[in-house]
C-alpha positions as CSV (number, residue, x, y, z in Angstrom):
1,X,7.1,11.2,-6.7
2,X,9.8,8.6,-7.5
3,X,8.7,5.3,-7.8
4,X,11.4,2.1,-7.8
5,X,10.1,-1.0,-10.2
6,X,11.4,-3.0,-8.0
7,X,8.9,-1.6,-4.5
8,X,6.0,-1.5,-6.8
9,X,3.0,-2.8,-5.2
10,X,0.6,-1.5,-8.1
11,X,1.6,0.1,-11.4
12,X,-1.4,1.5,-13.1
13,X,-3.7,-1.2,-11.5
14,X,-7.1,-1.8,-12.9
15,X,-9.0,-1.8,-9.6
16,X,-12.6,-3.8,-10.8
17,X,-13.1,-5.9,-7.6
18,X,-11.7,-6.8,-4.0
19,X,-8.5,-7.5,-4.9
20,X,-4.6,-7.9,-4.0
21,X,-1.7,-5.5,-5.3
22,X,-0.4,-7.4,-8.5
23,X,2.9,-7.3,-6.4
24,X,3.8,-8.6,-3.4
25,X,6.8,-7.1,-1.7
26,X,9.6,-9.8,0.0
27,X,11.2,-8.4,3.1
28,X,13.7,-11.5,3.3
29,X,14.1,-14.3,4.7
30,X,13.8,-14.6,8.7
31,X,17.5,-15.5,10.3
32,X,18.7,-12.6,9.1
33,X,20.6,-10.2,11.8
34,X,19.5,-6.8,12.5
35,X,19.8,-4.9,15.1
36,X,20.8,-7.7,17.7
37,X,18.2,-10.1,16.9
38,X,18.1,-13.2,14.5
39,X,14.2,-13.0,14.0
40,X,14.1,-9.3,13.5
41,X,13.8,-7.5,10.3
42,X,13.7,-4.0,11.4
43,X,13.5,-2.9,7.6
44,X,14.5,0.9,7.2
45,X,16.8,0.8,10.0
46,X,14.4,3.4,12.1
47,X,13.9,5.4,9.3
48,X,9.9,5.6,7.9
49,X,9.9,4.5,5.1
50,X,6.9,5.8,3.2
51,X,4.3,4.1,1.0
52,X,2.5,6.0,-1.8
53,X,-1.2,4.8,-3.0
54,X,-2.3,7.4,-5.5
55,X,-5.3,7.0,-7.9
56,X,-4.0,7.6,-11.3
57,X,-7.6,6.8,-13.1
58,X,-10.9,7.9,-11.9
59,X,-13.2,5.3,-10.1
60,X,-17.0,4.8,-11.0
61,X,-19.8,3.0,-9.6
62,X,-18.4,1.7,-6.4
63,X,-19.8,3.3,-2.6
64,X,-16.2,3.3,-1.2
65,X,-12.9,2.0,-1.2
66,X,-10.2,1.3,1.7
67,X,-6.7,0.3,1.2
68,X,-5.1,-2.4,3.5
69,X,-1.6,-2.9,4.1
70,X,-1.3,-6.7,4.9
71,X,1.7,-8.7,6.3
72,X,2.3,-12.3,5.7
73,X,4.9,-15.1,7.2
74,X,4.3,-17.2,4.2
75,X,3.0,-15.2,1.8
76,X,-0.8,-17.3,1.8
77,X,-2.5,-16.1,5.7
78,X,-2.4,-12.1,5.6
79,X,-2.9,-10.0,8.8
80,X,-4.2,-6.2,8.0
81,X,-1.8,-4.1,10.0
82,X,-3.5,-0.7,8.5
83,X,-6.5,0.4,6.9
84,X,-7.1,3.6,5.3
85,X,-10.5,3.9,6.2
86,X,-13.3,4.2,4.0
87,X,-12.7,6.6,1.1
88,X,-15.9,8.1,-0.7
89,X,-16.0,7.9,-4.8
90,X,-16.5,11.8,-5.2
91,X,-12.7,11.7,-4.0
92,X,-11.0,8.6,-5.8
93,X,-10.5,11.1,-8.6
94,X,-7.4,11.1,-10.8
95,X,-4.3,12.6,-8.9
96,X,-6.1,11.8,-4.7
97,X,-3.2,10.2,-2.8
98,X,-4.5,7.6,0.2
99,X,-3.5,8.0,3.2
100,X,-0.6,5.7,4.1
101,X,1.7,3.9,6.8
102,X,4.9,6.4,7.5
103,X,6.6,3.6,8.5
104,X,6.6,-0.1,7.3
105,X,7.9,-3.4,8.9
106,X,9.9,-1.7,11.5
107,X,10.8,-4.3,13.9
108,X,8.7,-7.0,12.8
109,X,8.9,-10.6,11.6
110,X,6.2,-10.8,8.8
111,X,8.3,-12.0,5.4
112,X,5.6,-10.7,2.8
113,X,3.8,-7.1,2.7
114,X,0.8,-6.3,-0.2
115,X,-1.7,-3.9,-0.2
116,X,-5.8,-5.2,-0.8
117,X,-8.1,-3.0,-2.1
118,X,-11.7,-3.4,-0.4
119,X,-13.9,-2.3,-2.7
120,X,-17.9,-1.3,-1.1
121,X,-20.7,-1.2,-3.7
122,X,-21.0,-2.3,-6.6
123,X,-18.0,-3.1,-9.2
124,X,-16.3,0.0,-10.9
125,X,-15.8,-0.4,-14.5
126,X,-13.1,2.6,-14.5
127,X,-10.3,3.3,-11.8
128,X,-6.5,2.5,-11.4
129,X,-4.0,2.7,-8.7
130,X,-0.1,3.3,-8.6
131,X,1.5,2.0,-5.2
132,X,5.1,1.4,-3.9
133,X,7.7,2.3,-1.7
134,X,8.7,5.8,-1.8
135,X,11.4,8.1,-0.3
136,X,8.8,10.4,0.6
137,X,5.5,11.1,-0.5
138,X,4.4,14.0,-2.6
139,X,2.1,16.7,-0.2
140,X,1.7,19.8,-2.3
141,X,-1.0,18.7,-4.4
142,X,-4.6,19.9,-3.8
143,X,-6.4,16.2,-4.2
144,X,-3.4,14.9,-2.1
145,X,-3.9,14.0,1.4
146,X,-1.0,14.7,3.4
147,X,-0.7,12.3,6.9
């Protein structure tokens, strides 16, 4: 999978509590022109446009774990517009991909986008996360989950 620094949400994330991608990703200001309207965004130009969560260390310890993908006007109130759903620890092994969004901000007028980690249980001491914006996401390997 190629990963751009720049549409990195999480690189290599330490993942010990609830908490927020280290990066938050800025769709632009809202004014903007596309598509006929000076609100919209319509990021990807109706294209999906792909967002890869894969574990890239281990978890312990915790119950469970669901990825959010939040949007935000000003970048402090967050809205979840998808959840992964609860993932058990046997599979948030080294190499499991989440399942993702195949599309992202089409059509809407949220500035901000992150990913939150919810974390059930108690703390994990190991477990990191790689997330960004891909051009497609990588489906051929066994812990992968394909959407």
């Amino acid at each position: 999978m190629l990963y751009s620094k720049i549409e990195m949400f999480s690189d290599n994330q330490a993942v010990t509590a609830d908490a927020a991608s280290t990066n938050i990703y800025d769709l632009g200001a809202t004014g903007t022109p596309f598509g006929g309207s000076a609100l919209s965004r319509d990021i990807g130009g109706g294209c999906k446009v792909p967002i890869s969560v894969l574990v890239t260390e281990t978890f312990n310890n915790l119950t469970s774990m669901n990825v959010k993908v939040d949007r935000s006007a000003d970048g402090v109130t967050w809205t979840t517009v998808y959840q992964s759903g609860e993932v058990p620890v046997a599979q948030l092994v080294a190499g499991y991909q989440f399942k993702c969004p195949a599309e992202l901000g089409l059509g809407v007028n949220a500035r901000y986008v992150r990913l939150y980690y919810d974390i059930t249980g108690t703390a994990p001491t190991t477990g990191k996360i790689t997330a960004g914006i891909v051009a497609s996401r990588q489906t051929n390997s066994a812990m992968g989950v394909a959407i």
